[in-house]
Structures are given as structure tokens and as C-alpha cells.
C-alpha positions in Angstrom: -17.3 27.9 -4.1 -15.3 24.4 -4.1 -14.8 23.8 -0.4 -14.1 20.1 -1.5 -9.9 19.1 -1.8 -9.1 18.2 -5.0 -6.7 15.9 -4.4 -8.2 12.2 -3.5 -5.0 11.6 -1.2 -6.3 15.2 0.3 -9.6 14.2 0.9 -9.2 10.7 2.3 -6.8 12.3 5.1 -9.2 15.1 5.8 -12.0 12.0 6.1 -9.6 10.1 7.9 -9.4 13.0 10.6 -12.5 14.1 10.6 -13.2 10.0 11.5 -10.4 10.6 13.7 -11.7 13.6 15.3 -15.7 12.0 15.9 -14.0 8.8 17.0 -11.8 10.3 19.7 -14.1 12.8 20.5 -16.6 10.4 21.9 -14.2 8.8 24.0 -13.0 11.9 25.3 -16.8 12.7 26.0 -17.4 9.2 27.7 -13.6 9.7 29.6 -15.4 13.0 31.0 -18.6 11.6 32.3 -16.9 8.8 34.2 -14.1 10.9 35.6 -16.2 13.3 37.1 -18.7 10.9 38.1 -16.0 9.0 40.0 -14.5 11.7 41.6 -17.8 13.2 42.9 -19.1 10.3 43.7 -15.5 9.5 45.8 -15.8 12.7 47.6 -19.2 13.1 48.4 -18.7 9.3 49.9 -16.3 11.4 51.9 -17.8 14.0 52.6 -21.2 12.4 53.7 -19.3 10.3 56.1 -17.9 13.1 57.7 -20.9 14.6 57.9 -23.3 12.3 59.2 -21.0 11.5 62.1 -21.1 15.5 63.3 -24.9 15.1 62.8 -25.2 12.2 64.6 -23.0 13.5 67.4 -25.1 16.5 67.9 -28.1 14.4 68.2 -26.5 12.7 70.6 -25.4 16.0 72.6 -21.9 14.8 72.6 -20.6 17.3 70.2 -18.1 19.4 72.0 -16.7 22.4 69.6 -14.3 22.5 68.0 -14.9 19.7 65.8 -12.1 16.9 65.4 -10.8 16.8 62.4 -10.5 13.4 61.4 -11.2 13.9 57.9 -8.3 16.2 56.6 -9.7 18.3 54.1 -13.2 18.4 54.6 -14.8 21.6 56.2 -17.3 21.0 58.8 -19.6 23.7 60.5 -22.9 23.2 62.8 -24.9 26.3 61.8 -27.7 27.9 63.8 -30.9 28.6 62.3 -29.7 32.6 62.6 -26.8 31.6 59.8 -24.1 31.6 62.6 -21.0 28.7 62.8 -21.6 27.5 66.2 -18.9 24.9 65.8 -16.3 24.2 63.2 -12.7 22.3 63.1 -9.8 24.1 64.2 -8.7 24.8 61.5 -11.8 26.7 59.9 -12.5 28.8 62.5 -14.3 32.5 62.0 -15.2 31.3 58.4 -18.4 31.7 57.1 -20.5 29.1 56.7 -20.1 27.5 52.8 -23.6 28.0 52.1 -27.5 29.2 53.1 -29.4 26.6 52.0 -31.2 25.5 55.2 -33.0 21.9 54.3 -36.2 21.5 54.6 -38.4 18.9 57.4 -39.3 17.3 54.6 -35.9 16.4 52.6 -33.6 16.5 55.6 -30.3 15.8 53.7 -28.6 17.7 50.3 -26.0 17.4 48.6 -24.9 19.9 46.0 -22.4 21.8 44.6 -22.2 25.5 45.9 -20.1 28.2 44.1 -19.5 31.8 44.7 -20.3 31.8 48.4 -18.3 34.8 50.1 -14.9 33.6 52.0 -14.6 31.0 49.6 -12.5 30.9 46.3 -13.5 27.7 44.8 -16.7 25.5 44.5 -17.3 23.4 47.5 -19.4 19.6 47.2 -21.8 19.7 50.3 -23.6 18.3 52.2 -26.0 19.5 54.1 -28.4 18.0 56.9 -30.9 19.0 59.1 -30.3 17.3 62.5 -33.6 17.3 63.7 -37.9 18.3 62.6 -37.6 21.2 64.7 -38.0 24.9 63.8 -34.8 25.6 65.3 -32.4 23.4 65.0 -29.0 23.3 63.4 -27.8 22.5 59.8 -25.0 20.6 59.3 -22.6 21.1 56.8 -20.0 19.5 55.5 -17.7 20.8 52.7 -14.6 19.7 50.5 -13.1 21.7 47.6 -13.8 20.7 44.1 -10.9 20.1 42.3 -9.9 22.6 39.5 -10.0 20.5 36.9 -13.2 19.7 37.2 -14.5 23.0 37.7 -12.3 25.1 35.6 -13.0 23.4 32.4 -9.3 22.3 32.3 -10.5 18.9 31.9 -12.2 19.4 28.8 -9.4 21.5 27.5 -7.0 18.7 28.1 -9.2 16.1 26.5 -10.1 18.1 23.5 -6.0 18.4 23.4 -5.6 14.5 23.5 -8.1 14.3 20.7 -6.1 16.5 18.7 -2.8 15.1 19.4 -4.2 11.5 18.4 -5.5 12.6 15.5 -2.7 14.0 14.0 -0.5 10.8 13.5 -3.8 8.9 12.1 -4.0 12.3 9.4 -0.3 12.1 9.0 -0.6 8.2 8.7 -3.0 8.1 5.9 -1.6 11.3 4.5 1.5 8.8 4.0 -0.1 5.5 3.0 -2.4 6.8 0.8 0.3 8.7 -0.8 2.5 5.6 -1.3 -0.7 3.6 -2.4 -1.6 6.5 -5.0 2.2 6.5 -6.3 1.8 4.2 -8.7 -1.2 5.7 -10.3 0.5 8.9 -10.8 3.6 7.5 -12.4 0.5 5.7 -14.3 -0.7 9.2 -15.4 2.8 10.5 -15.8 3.7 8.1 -18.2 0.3 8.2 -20.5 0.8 11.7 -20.7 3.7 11.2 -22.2 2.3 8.8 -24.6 1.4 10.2 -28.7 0.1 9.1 -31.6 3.9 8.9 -33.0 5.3 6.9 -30.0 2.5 3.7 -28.7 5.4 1.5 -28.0 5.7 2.8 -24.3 3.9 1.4 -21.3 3.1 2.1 -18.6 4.5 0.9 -15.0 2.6 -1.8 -14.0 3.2 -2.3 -10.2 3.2 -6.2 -8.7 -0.1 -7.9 -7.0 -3.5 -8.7 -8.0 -5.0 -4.8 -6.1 -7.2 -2.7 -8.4 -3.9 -0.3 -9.1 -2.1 -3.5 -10.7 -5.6 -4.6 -12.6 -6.0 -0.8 -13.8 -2.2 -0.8 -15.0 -3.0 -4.1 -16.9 -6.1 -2.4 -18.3 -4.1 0.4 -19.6 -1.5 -1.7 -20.9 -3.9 -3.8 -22.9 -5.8 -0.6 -24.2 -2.4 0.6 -25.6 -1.3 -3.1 -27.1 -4.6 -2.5 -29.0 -4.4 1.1 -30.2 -1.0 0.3 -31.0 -1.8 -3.0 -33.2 -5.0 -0.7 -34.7 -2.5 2.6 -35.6 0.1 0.1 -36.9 -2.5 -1.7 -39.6 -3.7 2.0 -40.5 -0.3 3.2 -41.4 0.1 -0.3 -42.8 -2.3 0.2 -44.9 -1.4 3.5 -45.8 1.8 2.2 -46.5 0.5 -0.8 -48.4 -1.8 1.3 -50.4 0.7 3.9 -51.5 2.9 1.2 -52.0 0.8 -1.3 -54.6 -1.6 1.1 -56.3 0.9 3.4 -58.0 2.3 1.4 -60.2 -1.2 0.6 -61.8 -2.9 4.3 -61.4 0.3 5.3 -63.8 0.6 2.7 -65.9 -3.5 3.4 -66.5 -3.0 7.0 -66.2 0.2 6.9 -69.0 -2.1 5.1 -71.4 -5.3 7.5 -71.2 -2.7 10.2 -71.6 -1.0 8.7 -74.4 -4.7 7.7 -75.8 -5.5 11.0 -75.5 -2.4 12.9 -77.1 -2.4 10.9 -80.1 -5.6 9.6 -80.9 -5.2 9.0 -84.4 -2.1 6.3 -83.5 -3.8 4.5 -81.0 -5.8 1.6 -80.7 -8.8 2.3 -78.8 -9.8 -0.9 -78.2 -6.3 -2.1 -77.2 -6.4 1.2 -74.6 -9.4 0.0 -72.9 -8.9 -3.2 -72.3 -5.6 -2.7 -70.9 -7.5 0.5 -68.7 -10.0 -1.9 -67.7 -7.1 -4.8 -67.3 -5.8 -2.3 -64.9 -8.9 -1.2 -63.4 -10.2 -4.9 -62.0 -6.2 -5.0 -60.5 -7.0 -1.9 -58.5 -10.0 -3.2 -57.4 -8.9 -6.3 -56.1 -6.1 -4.7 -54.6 -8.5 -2.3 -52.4 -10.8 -4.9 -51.8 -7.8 -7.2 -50.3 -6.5 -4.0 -48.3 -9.9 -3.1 -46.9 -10.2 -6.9 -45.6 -6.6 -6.7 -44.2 -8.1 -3.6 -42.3 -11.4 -5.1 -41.0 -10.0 -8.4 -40.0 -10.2 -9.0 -36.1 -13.0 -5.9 -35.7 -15.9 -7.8 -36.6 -16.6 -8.4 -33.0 -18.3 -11.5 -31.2 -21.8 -11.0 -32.2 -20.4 -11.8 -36.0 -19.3 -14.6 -34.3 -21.2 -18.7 -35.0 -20.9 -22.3 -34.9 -19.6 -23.2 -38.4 -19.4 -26.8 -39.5 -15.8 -26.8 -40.9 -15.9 -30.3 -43.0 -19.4 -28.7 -44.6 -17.5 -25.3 -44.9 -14.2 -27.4 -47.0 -16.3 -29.3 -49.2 -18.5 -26.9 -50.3 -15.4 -24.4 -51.1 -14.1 -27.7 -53.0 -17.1 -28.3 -54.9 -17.5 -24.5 -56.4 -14.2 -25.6 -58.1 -12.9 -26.4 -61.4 -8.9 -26.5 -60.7 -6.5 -28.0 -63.7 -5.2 -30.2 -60.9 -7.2 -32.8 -59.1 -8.2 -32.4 -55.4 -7.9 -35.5 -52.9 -9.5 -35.0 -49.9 -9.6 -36.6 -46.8 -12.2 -34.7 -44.1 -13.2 -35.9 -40.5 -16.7 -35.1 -39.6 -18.3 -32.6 -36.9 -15.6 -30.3 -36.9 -17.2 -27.0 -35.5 -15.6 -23.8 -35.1 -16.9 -20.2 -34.0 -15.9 -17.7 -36.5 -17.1 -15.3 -39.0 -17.7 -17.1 -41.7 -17.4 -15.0 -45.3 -13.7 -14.5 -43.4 -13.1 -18.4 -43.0 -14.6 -18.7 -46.4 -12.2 -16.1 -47.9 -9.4 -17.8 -45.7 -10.0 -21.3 -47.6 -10.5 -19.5 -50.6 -7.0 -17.3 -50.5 -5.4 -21.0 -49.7 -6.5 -23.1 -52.5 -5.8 -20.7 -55.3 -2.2 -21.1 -53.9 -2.2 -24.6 -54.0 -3.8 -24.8 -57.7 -1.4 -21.9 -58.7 2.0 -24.3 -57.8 0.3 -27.5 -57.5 1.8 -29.5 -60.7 -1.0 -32.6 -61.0 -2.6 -33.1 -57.5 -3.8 -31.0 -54.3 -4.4 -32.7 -50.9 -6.6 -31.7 -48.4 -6.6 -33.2 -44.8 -8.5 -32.0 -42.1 -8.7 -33.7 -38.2 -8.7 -33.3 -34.5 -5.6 -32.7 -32.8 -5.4 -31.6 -29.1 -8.5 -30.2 -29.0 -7.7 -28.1 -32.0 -9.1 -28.0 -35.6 -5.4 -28.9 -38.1 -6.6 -28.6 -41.8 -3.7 -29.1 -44.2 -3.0 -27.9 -48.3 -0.4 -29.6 -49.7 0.5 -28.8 -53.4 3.0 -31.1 -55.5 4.6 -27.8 -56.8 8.6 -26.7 -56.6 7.7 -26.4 -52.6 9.3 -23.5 -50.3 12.6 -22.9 -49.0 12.8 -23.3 -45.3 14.5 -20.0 -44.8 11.4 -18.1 -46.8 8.6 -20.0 -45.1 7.5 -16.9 -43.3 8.2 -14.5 -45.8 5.6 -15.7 -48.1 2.9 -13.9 -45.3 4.1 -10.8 -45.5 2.0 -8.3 -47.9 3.1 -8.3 -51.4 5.9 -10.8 -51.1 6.7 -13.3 -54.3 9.2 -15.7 -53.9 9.6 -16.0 -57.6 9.6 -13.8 -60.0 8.4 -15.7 -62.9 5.0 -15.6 -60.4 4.0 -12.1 -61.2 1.2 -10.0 -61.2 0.1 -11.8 -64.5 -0.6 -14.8 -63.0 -3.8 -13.2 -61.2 -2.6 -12.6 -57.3 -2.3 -9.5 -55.4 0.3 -10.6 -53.0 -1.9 -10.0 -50.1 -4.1 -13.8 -50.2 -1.7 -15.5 -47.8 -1.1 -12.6 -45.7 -5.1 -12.4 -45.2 -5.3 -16.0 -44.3 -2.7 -15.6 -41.6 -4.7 -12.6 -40.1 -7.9 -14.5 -40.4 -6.4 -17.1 -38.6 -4.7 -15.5 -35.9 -8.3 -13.2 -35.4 -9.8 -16.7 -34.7 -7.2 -17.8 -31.9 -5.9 -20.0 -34.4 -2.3 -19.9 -36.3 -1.4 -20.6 -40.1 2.3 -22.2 -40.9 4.0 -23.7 -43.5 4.8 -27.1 -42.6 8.0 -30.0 -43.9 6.4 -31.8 -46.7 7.6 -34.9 -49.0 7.1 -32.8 -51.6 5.6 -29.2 -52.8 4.2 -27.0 -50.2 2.0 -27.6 -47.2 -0.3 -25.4 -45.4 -1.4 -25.6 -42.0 -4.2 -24.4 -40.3 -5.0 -24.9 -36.3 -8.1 -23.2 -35.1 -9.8 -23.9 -31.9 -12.7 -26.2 -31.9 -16.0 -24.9 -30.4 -17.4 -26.9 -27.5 -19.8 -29.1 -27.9 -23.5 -28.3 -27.2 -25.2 -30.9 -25.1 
């Protein structure tokens, strides 16, 4: 059985008045103690001075009944040892005495609280004293009503009562504040259940301040920038895919049928070639379009210090370009990336360069505000300014004359740029002299003392 709210605004009010409840309760408790103690303790002063003046009169033998009543309120009798009133105020005459206990020789003097005594309604605090050792003589008591609420329990009851009414604005209270505190996570939970696989573009409310609610709407809103950006390169590369490989899946498919319709007219050898022509264009393509998936997932423990310079030169020096290659490198220039995806980055943007470049490729790499800047400038027909971001996006070719003959898949530069921006960094196309220049900012690692 849940016994347990369900709600968290629920239980923290119930916690709250049970807190509430203990709290108050103990005061009430302590409030208790010291008002009866007081008020016992204020009429049995009373009372014993009232008292102890009778005794000490009839000591004395100048006790003449009745008894003045100086203390207004408190009963006074002189009681034989036969349990007669031999004197008593005026005003308590032919009562019966307020109690039979008769104190001892020993313990002379009592006080006490006597209840149910005939001729008497309510509980009476006495006192009562033996005036002398001997076997006869008289008791003295003297006796003043207890007051109701002490004796009735209505004390208690209006306590318990004051306990209750306090407690209710602290539940009410933290009923309220938790509810407004809580009101942003529920318009938090309203809004992600709202959220599919076919909308990621909402967010949700993210509340001012630097509390946990604030941090855990920032949380959620990151989490959703990055499913978003991870659903996005899916169906972009379901898109891409679709896109790219079906022109060469039917132009291969067209030829194996036509090869196989009429075998006797066709040239075998000319049918595989162009199949396998076709075939090593597919595979490049997938290969580019699982890269442009992976890129940005490989996670910091892919992650090292990579000598940059090192990384340049030795991509250089695999080379045989129909251009020539002028290079100017700064030393100690250490990055942390992957490195097969930096390598494939300087890879994608050299065979650009030596597929414009006319006679001569640059290469330039330095410090620059605490930032790697390599630049690949080409002496080729260069790029118009209005197309210089165009040439990142997948499958884009500025000119048409560039086509798939001449080796590319339309994907290189668009993989650099993701590489880049995976690694903090950023890839551009710069104002050149002449031809086209790359550039390349990635964030230097620091150094290693």
C-alpha cells in the first residue's frame, strides 16, 4: 500500500507540517510545564502564607474563630483530631473540611493537591500542618481552588489548538512556495512532452538565475541542441545518400542490364570497366558520407597532442602535385585532435588547391591570438565573393566544367569544415591577390611544462 504522496510539492508540505507539528508541539509542551508550575507555585506561596499565620496563631492561643479572612479566596479550617472544623472564615462556615489527611509528627507540613473530597466541586492546592507533636492536636488546613484550566485539561486542548493553528499557514506556506518553485519544472515537463522526433526545434522554458531549476533547463536545452544537430546529420545523410548514389547505381545498373539483354553487341570489357568506374565512385561516396556522419562523435579519449608543422609536411611530402608547393611553416605548433580526421582535413584541402591551382600552391602556417591559422592559396580562377560559402555545402560545384570526371565527390570541403568546427576551430575562404585561399584556425594546445 503507497501511503507515500506522490507529488514532491505534496510531500514537502506534509514534511513541512509534520516539522511544523514536532516543532510547535514541544513548545506547547515546555509552555505547559512552566504555566502550571508558575501558577502552583504562585498559589501555594499563597496559600502557605495564609496558612502558617493560622498555625502560628493557634500556637500562640490567640486564634479566636472565625478566622479573618485576609486572604480572599483561600479556605481556612483548624480541624480537630476527631475530623471536625473547629474554626473556619466566615464565609466557609458548616463546610467540611477539604481533606483527611492528618500529617504525621514526623513531616509536620504537606502540600498537595486534593480532588473529589465531598462538599467540594473542584480540586483544592493544600496545605496542611500539624500545629504541634502531640497526639491531639489540630491540623491546619488551608485551601484555594485550582483553576480549571489546569485541572480540566483545557490547557492542553488550547495548546494542542495553537499548534494546529500555526501549522497550518507554515503547510499552506510551503504548499505555495514550493508550488511556485516547482512551476517552472512542470512547464519544463510540459513542454518536453510535447517535443517528437519530427519537431526538435522547440525548447524548453528556461527560467532566469543560476538555482538548480535554471541549470536543469540549460541541461535540457543543450541535450536537445544535440539530438537535434545528431537527427539533422542522419536525415542529412539520408538525404545526401539518396541524393548522390542514384545517379551511379542506374547508370551501373543500365549497363549490366543492357550487358545482359544483348550480349552478343556489347563489349564486355568496356562494360566492366565502366561498372567498376562506377563502383570505386560509390565507394568513395559512402566512405565520404560515413565520415560526414562520424565527425564530432569520436569523443575525447580519441583526442592527442599532434605536432601540426610535422602533421603539414609530412602530408606535403606523400605528394607528387603537377604544380609546385611553397611552403612556409612555424615550428611547435601543437593541437589536440583526432588525427586520421586532421589528416583527412589537410588531405580534402590540398587536392583542391592542386585541382585549380595553375603553377604554384602556397602553404602558410603561424600563431595568431593564441590560435593555430594555416593557409592554401592556389593561383587558380579564385572564388566569387558571393559563393565563398557555398563551396562547403555537400555536393556543391561552382563550375560545371569541374565535374565528377575530374575525381571529387563534392563532399571534401564540406568534411574539412566539419572537421574543423568538431575541433573548436573554423574553416573560411579568405581575400586573396589571386586564386583561392583557405583558412584554417584551430586552437593551440597548451603547453606542457
Amino acid at each position: 500500500m503507497r501511503l507515500r504522496p506522490r507529488s514532491i510539492r505534496a510531500r514537502d508540505t506534509l514534511v513541512a507540517a509534520v516539522i511544523s507539528v514536532l516543532v510547535l508541539g514541544a513548545l506547547a509542551v515546555a509552555a505547559d510545564l512552566i504555566i502550571r508550575a508558575n501558577t502552583t507555585a504562585r498559589l501555594l506561596h499563597e496559600t502557605q502564607l495564609a496558612g502558617r499565620r493560622v498555625s502560628g496563631a493557634v500556637r500562640d492561643g490567640t486564634l479566636r474563630p472565625p478566622i479573618p479572612d485576609d486572604a480572599k479566596g483561600i479556605i481556612l479550617q483548624v480541624v480537630g483530631p476527631d475530623g471536625r472544623v473547629r474554626a473556619t472564615t466566615r464565609a466557609d462556615r458548616g463546610r467540611p473540611p477539604v481533606s483527611d489527611l492528618r500529617p504525621t509528627v514526623a513531616q509536620r507540613i504537606h502540600d498537595y493537591v486534593e480532588c473529589d473530597m465531598p462538599g467540594y466541586d473542584r480540586c483544592m492546592l493544600v496545605e496542611a500542618i500539624r500545629a504541634t507533636t502531640a497526639p491531639d492536636s489540630v491540623v491546619i488546613y488551608a485551601a484555594q481552588p485550582m483553576p480549571v484550566l489546569l485541572t480540566s485539561g483545557l490547557l492542553e486542548l488550547l495548546l494542542a489548538a495553537g499548534v494546529l493553528l500555526m501549522s497550518a499557514p507554515v503547510a499552506w506556506t510551503t504548499w505555495h512556495i514550493v508550488g511556485r518553485t516547482l512551476r517552472p519544472v512542470e512547464a519544463i515537463r510540459a513542454q518536453l512532452s510535447e517535443i517528437t522526433a519530427s519537431d526538435l526545434s522547440r525548447r524548453v522554458p528556461q527560467p532566469a538565475g543560476e538555482d538548480e531549476i535554471a541549470e536543469l533547463a540549460r541541461t535540457a536545452n543543450d541535450t536537445l541542441d544535440r539530438l537535434e544537430y545528431s537527427v539533422s546529420r542522419q536525415r542529412q545523410f539520408a538525404s545526401d545518400a539518396s541524393h548522390e548514389l542514384r545517379t551511379p547505381i542506374a547508370g551501373l545498373r543500365a549497363n549490366l542490364e543492357d550487358a545482359s539483354m544483348h550480349p552478343d553487341d556489347t563489349d564486355l570489357q568496356a562494360v566492366v570497366h565502366a561498372a567498376l568506374r562506377d563502383t570505386v565512385r560509390l565507394e568513395s561516396i559512402i566512405t565520404d558520407l560515413l565520415l560526414l556522419a562520424r565527425i564530432g562523435t569520436g569523443g575525447a579519449a580519441a583526442q592527442e597532442r599532434i605536432d601540426f608543422t610535422d602533421l603539414v609536411r609530412t602530408e606535403v611530402g606523400r605528394r607528387t602535385p603537377p604544380v609546385a608547393i611553397r611552403t612556409l611553416l612555424q615550428d611547435r605548433l601543437t593541437v589536440r585532435g583526432v588525427r586520421m580526421q586532421l589528416v583527412r582535413l589537410l588531405h580534402n584541402l590540398l587536392d583542391n588547391a592542386e585541382r585549380y591551382a595553375e603553377s604554384v600552391i602556397e602553404i602558410a602556417a603561424g600563431r595568431v591570438d593564441g590560435h593555430l591559422l594555416l593557409t592554401i592559396t592556389d593561383d587558380g580562377v579564385g572564388i566569387p565573393e558571393p559563393d565563398r560559402e557555398r563551396v562547403f555545402e555537400r555536393f556543391t560545384r561552382l563550375d560545371t566544367a569541374r565535374s565528377r570526371a575530374s575525381g571529387g565527390t563534392g563532399l571534401g570541403l564540406a568534411i574539412a569544415r566539419d572537421i574543423a568546427n568538431a575541433h573548436g576551430g573554423s574553416l573560411h575562404v579568405e581575400d586573396s591577390p589571386y586564386g583561392a585561399r583557405f583558412a584554417l584556425r584551430l586552437p593551440l594546445a597548451p603547453d606542457i611544462l
